[in-house]
N, C-alpha and C positions, 0 to 999 in steps of 0.2 A: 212423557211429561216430566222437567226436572224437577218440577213445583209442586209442594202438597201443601193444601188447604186448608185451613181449621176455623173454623167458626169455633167462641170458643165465649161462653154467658159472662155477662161481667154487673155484679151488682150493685144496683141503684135502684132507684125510686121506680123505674120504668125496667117488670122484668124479662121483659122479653130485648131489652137490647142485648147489642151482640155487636163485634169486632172479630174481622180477621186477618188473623195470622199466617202469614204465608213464608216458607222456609223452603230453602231447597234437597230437594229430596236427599243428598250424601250427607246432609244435618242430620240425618235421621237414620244413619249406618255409624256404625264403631271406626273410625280412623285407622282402629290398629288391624281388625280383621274383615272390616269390609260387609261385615254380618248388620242388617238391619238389628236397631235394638227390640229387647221386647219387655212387656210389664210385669213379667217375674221372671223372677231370679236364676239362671246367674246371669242374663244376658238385659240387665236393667242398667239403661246408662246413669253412671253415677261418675260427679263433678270433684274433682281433686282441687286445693287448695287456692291452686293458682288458675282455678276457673276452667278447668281442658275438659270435657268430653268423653269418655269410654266406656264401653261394657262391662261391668265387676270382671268375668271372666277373662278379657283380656288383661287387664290389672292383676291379677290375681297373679297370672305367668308370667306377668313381666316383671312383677317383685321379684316372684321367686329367680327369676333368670338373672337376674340386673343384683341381686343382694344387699348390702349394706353400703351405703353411700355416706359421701361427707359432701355439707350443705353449707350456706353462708345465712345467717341469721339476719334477723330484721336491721339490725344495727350494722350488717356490714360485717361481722366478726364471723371468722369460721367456726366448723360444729361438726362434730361426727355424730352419725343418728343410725340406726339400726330403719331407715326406710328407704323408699325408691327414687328416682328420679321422671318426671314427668316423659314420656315418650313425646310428646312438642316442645317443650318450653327446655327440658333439663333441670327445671327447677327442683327442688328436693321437697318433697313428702310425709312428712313423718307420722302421718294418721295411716293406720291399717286401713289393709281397702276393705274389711270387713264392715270398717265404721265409715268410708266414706259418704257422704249423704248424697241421694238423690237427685238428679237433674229435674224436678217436676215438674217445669214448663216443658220440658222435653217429652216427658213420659204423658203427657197431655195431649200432643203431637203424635206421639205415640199409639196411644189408643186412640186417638180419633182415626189415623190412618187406617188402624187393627178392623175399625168399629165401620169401617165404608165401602172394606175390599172385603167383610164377613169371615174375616181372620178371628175374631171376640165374637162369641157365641150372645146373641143380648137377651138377657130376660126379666118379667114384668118386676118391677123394683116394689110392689105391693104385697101381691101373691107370693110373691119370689116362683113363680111354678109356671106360668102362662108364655106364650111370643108376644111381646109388645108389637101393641098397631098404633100407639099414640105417643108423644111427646108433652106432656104436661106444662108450660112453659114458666108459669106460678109456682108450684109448685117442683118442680124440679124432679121429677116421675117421668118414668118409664114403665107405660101402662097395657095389659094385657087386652082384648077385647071386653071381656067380664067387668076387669076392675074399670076401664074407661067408662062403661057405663052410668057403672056403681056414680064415682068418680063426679057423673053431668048430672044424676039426678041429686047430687048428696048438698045440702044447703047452704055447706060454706065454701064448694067448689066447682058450682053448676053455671058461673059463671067465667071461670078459667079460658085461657085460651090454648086449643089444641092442636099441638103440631105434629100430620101424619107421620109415622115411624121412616115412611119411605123418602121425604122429605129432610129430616133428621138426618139419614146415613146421607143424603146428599149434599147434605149442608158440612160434612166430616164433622162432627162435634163430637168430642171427648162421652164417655157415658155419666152424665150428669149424675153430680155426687147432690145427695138429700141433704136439705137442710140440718144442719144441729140443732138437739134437742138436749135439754136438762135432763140431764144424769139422776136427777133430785127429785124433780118434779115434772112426771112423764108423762110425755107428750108437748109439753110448754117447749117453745121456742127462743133459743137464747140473742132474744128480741133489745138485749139492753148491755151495757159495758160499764161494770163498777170501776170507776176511777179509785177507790181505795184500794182495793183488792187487787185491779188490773186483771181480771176476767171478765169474759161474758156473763150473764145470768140472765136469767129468764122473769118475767112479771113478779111471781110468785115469791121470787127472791129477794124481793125488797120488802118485804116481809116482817121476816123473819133474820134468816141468815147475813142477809145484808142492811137492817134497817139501821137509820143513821148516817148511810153511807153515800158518796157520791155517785151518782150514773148519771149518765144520757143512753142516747139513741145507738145502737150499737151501728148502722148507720150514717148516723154523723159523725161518730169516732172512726169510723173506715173510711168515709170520706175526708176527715181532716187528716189521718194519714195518711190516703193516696196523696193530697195537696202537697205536703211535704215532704214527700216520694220522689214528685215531681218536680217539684222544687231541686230540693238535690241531684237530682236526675238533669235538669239545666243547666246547674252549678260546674258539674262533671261533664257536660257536654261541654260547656263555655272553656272550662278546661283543658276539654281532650283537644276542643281545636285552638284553642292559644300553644299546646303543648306542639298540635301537627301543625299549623305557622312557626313554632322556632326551629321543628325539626325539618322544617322546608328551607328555610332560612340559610340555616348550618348546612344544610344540603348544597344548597346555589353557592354557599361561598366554599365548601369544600370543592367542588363542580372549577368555579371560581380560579381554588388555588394549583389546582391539575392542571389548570387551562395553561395559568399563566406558569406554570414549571415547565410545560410540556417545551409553551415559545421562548424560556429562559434559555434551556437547554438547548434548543434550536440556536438559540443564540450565540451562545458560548463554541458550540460543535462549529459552528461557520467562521465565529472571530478565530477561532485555534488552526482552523484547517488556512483560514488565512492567513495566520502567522506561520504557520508550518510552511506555506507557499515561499513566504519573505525568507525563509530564516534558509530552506532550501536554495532560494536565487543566491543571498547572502552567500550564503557556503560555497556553492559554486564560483561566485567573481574569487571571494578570497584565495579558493584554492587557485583559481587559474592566476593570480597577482602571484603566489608564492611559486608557480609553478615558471611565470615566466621572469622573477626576480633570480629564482636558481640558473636557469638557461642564461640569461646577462651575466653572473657573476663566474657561471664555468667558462664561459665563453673568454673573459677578461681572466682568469687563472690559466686558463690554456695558454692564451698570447702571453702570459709571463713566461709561462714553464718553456714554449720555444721560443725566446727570445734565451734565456739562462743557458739553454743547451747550444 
């Protein structure tokens, strides 16, 4: 199978929806060694400037092999930089791969593949100690037999809905990351988004800490930036193919200008050989005019010379 699967939680108001993402399985190998990636280090694919793909450790060798590059700057202007160049693009680099960040929609992918083939050892995200047999889908838990229990009888999660572990790994999903909690005030849930501050925070933080200040729903501020995610995400679509329309374009008339050199030339190769044809017959009558004007005139110099003698 070239395809791997991921179910992958996406939050809204409904939390058991869910989207999948399907990539092709060499998406999820290093280009440079062919090595599936994995979720820790060195073999974590991590994204270079100009958006490529690789394993830190592949990177790592290829600086070192590759050495110090000169690059062309955003403006166009040349630049010498103590970094690498991209192994696809060539583009120049000048962030250590130590500091390059994360591919994380990849390494989501990642682990989910890990998390389906029993390559990621899974366990209860309660306990931290038990085999998860449940899926918590509310809560965002990975629960052992004990704590599931716990878990249906407990008052503010006996309504939850539970999805079998074995169901879970079939479905490839990532291993569900817990909710964030206030750092401040433990256990609260960073339920709200100060618009002064431009953090989360939790109930409790309007308070105190934040009172006076602007929030909403931390929810509705996630939702109004996906809008304008997407938004821009159209903007850049509607771009990239007005961009692939001009380069189709310049294509057919480059396509176009081959055509019509290819018949120019065709052309000219025929008009020449046909004048080569003329200029050949040409040369030929001249010479044989010159050749039978000489024969007349020796002929008429002979009869002088023996008439003289």
């Amino acid at each position: 199978n070239m395809n791997a699967s991921v179910h992958v939680r996406v939050d809204g108001t409904d939390a058991r929806r869910e989207h999948t993402i399907v990539v092709p399985r060499e998406a999820i190998c290093c280009p440079l060694c062919e090595e599936p990636f994995e979720t820790t280090e060195p073999r974590t694919p991590c994204v270079t400037p100009c958006f490529h793909t690789f394993c830190r450790l592949c990177l790592q060798a290829w600086s070192k092999e590759k050495g110090a590059v000169a690059g062309v700057g955003a403006a166009g202007a040349p630049y010498a930089a103590d970094g690498f160049s991209c192994p696809t693009c060539r583009a120049v680099c000048t962030v250590a791969v130590e500091a390059l960040q994360l591919n994380f929609a990849l390494m989501t992918v990642v682990e989910a593949e890990r998390v389906s083939t029993g390559q990621t050892q899974l366990v209860c995200q309660e306990c931290e100690d038990g085999m998860p047999t449940s899926h918590c889908l509310e809560c965002r838990l990975l629960l052992c037999e004990g704590c599931t229990k716990h878990h249906s009888r407990n008052k503010l999660s006996k309504h939850h809905a539970l999805q079998p572990i074995e169901e879970f790994k079939q479905h490839k999903q990532a291993i569900p990351k817990q909710k964030r909690t206030c750092t401040k005030h433990k256990g609260q849930g960073l339920d709200l988004y100060c618009l002064t501050c431009e953090t989360p925070i939790c109930f409790h933080g309007t308070v105190k800490d934040h009172e006076g200040h602007k929030y909403e729903l931390l929810s509705d501020v996630a939702g109004n930036h996906q809008a304008k995610l997407r938004m821009e995400a159209d903007k850049l679509s509607k771009t990239q193919t007005t961009l692939e329309e001009g380069i189709a374009k310049i294509k057919q008339e480059e396509d176009a200008l081959a055509a019509e050199a290819i018949e120019q030339k065709a052309f000219i190769g025929t008009h020449f050989e046909e004048l080569c044809v003329r200029l050949r017959a040409r040369e030929l009558a001249l010479t044989r005019e010159v050749d039978e004007a000489l024969a007349r005139k020796k002929k008429i110099l002979a009869g002088q010379r023996e008439g003289l003698e």
